[in-house]
N, C-alpha and C positions, 0 to 999 in steps of 0.2 A: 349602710352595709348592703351591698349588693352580694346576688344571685344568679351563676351561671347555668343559662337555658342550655343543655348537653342532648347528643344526640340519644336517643336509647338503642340498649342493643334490637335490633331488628328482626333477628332470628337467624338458622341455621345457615352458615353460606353465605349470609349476606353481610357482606362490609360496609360499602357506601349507600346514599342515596343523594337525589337530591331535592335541594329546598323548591317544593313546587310553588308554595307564596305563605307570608305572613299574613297571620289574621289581624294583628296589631301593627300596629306602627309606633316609632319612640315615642314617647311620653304620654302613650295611653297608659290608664291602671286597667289591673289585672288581678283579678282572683285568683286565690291559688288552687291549683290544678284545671284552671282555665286555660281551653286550647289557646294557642299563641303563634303557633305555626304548623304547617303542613309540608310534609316527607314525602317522596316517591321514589318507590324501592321498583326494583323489576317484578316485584310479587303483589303489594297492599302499597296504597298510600294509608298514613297514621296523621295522627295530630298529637302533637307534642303540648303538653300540658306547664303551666307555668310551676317551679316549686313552692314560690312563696306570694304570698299578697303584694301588689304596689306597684311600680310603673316601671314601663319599657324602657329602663336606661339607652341600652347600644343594642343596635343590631349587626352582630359582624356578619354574617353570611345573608348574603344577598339573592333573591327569586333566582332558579337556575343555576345559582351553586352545586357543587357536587360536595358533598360533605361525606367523612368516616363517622363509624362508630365513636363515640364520645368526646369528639370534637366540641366545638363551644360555640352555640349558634347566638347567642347574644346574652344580656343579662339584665336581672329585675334588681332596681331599690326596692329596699323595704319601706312600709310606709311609717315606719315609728322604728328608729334607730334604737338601739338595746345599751348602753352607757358598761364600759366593761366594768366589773366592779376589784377585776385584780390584772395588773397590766400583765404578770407571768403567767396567767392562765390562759392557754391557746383556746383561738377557738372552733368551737363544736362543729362540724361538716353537718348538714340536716344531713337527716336519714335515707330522702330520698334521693338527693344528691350523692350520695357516700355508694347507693345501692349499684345507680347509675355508672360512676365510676368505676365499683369492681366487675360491673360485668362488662363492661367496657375492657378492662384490662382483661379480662377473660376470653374475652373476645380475640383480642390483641395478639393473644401467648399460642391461640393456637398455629398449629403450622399452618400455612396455606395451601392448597390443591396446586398439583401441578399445572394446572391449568392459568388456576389465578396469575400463579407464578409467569407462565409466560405472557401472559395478558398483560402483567406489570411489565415487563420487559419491555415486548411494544410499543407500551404508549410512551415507557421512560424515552426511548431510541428515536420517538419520532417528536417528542417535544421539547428533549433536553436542550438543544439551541435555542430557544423561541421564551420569551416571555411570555408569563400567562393572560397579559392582556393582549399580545398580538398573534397567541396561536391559530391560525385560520381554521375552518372548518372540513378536514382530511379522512377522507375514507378509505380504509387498507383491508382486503380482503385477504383472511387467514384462513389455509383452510385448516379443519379440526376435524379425525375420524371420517372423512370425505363429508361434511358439514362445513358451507361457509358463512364464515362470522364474520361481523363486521367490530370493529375495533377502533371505538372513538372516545376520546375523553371529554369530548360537546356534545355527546349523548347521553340522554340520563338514564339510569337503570332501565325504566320501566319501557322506555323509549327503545334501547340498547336489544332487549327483550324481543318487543311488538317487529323491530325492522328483522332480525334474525328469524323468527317465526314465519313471518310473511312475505320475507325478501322484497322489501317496498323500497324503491328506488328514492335516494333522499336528494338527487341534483336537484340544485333550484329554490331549495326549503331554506329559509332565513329560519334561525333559532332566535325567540323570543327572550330566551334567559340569558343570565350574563355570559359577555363573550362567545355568544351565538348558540349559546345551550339551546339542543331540538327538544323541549317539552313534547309531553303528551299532549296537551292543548293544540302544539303545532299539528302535530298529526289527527286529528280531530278537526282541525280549522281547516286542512289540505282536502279530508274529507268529505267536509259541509260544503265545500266550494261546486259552486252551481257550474254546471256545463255551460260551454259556447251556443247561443242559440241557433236552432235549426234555419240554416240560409236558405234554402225552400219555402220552409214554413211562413217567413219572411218575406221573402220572395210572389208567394204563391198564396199564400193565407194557409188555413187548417187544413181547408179539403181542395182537390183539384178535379175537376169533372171532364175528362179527355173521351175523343169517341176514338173507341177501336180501331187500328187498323184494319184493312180487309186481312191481310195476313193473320192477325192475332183473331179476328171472328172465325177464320174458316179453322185456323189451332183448335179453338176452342171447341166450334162443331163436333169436329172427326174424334179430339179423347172425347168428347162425355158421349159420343154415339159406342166410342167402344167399349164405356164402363156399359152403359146400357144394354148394347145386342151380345156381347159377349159374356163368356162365363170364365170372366180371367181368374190365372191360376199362377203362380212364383215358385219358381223351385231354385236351388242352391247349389253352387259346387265354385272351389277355387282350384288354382292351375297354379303349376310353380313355372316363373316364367324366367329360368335361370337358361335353359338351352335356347330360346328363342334370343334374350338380351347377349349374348356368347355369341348367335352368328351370325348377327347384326354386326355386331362390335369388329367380328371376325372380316365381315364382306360389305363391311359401310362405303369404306372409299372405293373400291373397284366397281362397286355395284352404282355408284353415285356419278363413277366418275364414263363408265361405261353407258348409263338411260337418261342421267341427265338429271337424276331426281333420287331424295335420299330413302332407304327402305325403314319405311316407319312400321308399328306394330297392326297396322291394320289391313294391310294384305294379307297376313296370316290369319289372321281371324276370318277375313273374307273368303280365302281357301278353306280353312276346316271347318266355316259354314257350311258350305255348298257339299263338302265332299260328306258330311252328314246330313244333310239335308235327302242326299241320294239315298242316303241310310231308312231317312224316317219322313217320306213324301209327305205325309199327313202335314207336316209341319210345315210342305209349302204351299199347303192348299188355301181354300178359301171356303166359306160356305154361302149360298145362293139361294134363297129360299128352301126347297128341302132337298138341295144338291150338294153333294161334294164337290168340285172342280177341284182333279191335281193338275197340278203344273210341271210340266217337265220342262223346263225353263229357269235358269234365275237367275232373278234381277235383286241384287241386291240393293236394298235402302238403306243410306248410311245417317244419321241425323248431325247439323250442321247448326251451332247457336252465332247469328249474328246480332246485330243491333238493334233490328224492326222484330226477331223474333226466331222461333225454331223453323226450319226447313230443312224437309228430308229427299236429296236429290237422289237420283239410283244408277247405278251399273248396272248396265245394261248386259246380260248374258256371261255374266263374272265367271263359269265356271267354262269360257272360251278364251281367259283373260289370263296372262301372265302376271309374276309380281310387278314385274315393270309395268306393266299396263295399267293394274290398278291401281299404284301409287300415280302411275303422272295421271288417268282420269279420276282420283279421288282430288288429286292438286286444282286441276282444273275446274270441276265443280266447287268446290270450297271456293275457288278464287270469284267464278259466277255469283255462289252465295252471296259473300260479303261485300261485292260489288252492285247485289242487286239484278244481277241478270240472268238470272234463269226464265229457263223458261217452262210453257206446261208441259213439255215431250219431256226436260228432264227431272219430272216431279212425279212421271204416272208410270206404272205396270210396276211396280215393286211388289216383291211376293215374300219376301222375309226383312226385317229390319236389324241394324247393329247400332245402339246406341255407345256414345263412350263420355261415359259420364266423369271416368278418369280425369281427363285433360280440366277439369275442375275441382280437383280433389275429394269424388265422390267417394265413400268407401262401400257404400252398396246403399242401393237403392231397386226399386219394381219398379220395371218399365211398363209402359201401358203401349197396348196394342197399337200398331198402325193400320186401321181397317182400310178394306177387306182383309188384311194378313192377319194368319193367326199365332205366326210369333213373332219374339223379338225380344234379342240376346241386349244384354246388359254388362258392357264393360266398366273394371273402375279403376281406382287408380292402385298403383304398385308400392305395395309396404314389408320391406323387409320385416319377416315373423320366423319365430322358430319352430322349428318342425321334425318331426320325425321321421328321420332318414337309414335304412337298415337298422334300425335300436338306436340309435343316436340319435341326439339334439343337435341337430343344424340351423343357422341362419339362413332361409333363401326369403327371395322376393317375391312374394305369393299378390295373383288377383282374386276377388272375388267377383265370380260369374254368375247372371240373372239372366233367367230364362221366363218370361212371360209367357202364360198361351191358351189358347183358345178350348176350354175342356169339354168344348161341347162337340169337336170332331176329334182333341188330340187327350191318351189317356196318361196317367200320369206315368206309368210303366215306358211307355213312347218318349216323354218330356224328360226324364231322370236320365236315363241312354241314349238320349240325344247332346243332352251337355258332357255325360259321362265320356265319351267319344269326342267331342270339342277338345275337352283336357286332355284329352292322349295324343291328339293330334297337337297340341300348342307343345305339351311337355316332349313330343320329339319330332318337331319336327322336319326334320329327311323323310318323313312320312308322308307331307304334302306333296312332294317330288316325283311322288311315285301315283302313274296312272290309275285308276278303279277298273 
């Protein structure tokens, strides 16, 4: 007399699981209500308990199966057959079997979500031509509530679950369970998977001991001298940079096609430097032992990242300089840069600095001073944000602007109205256009 091992019901919502692995194998014995296999639901894995004493006849469902509620995962002999004593007397369901059953059919009766429902549909449409031993392993993305799901019948609950949660990319992944079922284990073992080793570290061993370039020695000199003698200070402010991107867009090709070189965003900045700079001298000063030196001068310093390191070449007397000027002598240093050729005339007298940390997708950062100068503006990169525009919520492209500076000649009243005025100049600027 044999005994059918049934799935139990699972709980709310839940239909299928599957067989994660048997603890038994055929023809071991088995105690009753000794686990015998193990389930994995998108929620708990369980272990299924044997109902009767005796040995693992059949196992129909196999590791990686997907199985329903009270399906028939395999079945027990008894170990002492019962001899029937009246051949018209049917017989008796155990009780825990019988329990199994109805709530199984309980299960069964209720309606399905509509959800379920179209989840059935899916997989029925994509594997109705296909046998179940040659269904390949197919992922369809549905979306659901602007939520997307993935929809595989070679995935097991729990697994179905964990890639939906975490939108884990499963190209590549062999499924260990039958007909390529992705277990939990698989994702676990994708997990555990040690990285490719460091080809340096290889290469090179643990540690590498390089001497500095002189370029990277004298870097290093000039910032920690300006953490040092200075008494640096960072202030805030962003710029919406929707009128400047408009008449570029507007005067790109005529302007390009007339100097010979395209109008990028940092002639503008170089302009409403300078023409605040007129505003707020201190900030193109220097200090000297227990001197002020202002400059009525400016040379703007632009910072430049090549391959051996930073270098800050400068425009010479910028606020003598047209857009066209500054774009093709900003092209031209930059070209010296990365070429290597500059030289010391185009490295020295800068009296204010413009970093643009942008062009690497900075979103704000402090700049540190370029000594002697006691400031230096901090451009970053451009991110559509929303903003409030007359009481409305508008999309524009906002920077955020960093001002660095020196607060031991410039006060903080001077440094807030000094950027304040940068952004009024970026946000209209036909403002540059116009003489002081």
């Amino acid at each position: 007399m044999s005994e059918n091992i049934l799935v139990p019901v699972l709980g709310e919502s839940v239909t299928e699981a599957t067989v994660a692995r048997w603890l038994k194998k055929e023809g071991e014995h088995v105690a009753v209500d000794e686990p015998v296999v193990e389930l994995e639901t998108d929620k708990v894995n369980l272990e299924v308990p044997s109902p009767v004493s005796g040995v693992i006849e059949k196992i129909n469902s196999k590791d990686g199966e997907n199985v329903e509620v009270g399906s028939i995962l395999g079945t027990v002999s008894n170990e002492t057959k019962k001899k029937e004593k009246n051949e018209n007397v049917s017989e008796k369901i155990p009780p825990i079997t019988e329990k199994i059953i109805k709530e199984a059919e309980t299960a069964k009766s209720k309606e399905p979500t509509k959800e379920t429902e179209k989840e059935a549909q899916n997989e029925t449409s994509m594997f109705e031509n296909e046998s179940e031993e040659e269904a390949p392993l197919i992922l369809t993305d549905e979306v659901k509530n602007g939520k997307s799901t993935i929809i595989n019948k070679h995935l097991s609950p729990a697994v179905r679950k964990i890639v939906n949660e975490q939108n884990i990319k499963l190209e590549g992944i062999k499924g260990s369970g039958k007909n390529g079922t992705i277990l939990k284990g698989d994702l676990l073992k994708l997990m555990s998977k040690k990285p490719e080793p460091n080809q340096r570290k290889v290469k090179y061993g643990p540690e590498e001991r390089i001497k500095m370039t002189r370029l990277r020695q004298t870097i290093a000199k000039r910032l920690k001298s300006a953490q040092e003698n200075a008494a640096m200070l960072t202030t805030f402010n962003e710029v919406d940079m929707s009128e400047i991107i408009s008449f570029r867009k507007n005067n790109q090709d005529e302007f390009q096609k007339k100097f010979g070189v395209k109008l990028g965003f940092m002639s503008f900045f170089v302009k409403a430097s300078v023409k605040s700079l007129k505003s707020y001298p201190a900030i193109n000063a220097e200090i000297e032992n227990d001197d002020i030196i202002y400059k009525n001068y400016f040379n703007i310093s632009f910072a430049v990242g090549t391959d051996k390191g930073l270098v800050v070449p400068v425009l010479k007397n910028a606020d003598e300089m047209s857009f066209s000027d500054i774009e093709s002598e900003i092209k031209n240093l930059s070209e010296k840069a990365n070429n290597g050729n500059l030289s010391i005339e185009d490295l020295q007298g800068g009296t204010f600095t413009i970093s643009n940390g942008g062009v690497y997708g900075s979103m704000l950062s402090t700049p540190i001073l370029n000594p002697p100068q006691s400031g230096v503006l901090g451009m970053h990169n451009i991110v559509e944000r929303p903003v409030v525009v007359n009481n409305e919520i508008k999309i524009r492209p906002i920077m955020y602007l960093a001002l660095s500076y020196d607060h031991r000649i410039i006060d903080g009243k001077e440094a807030v109205s000094f950027l304040k005025e940068i952004k009024q100049y970026l946000e209209d600027p036909e403002k540059l256009f116009l003489e002081n």
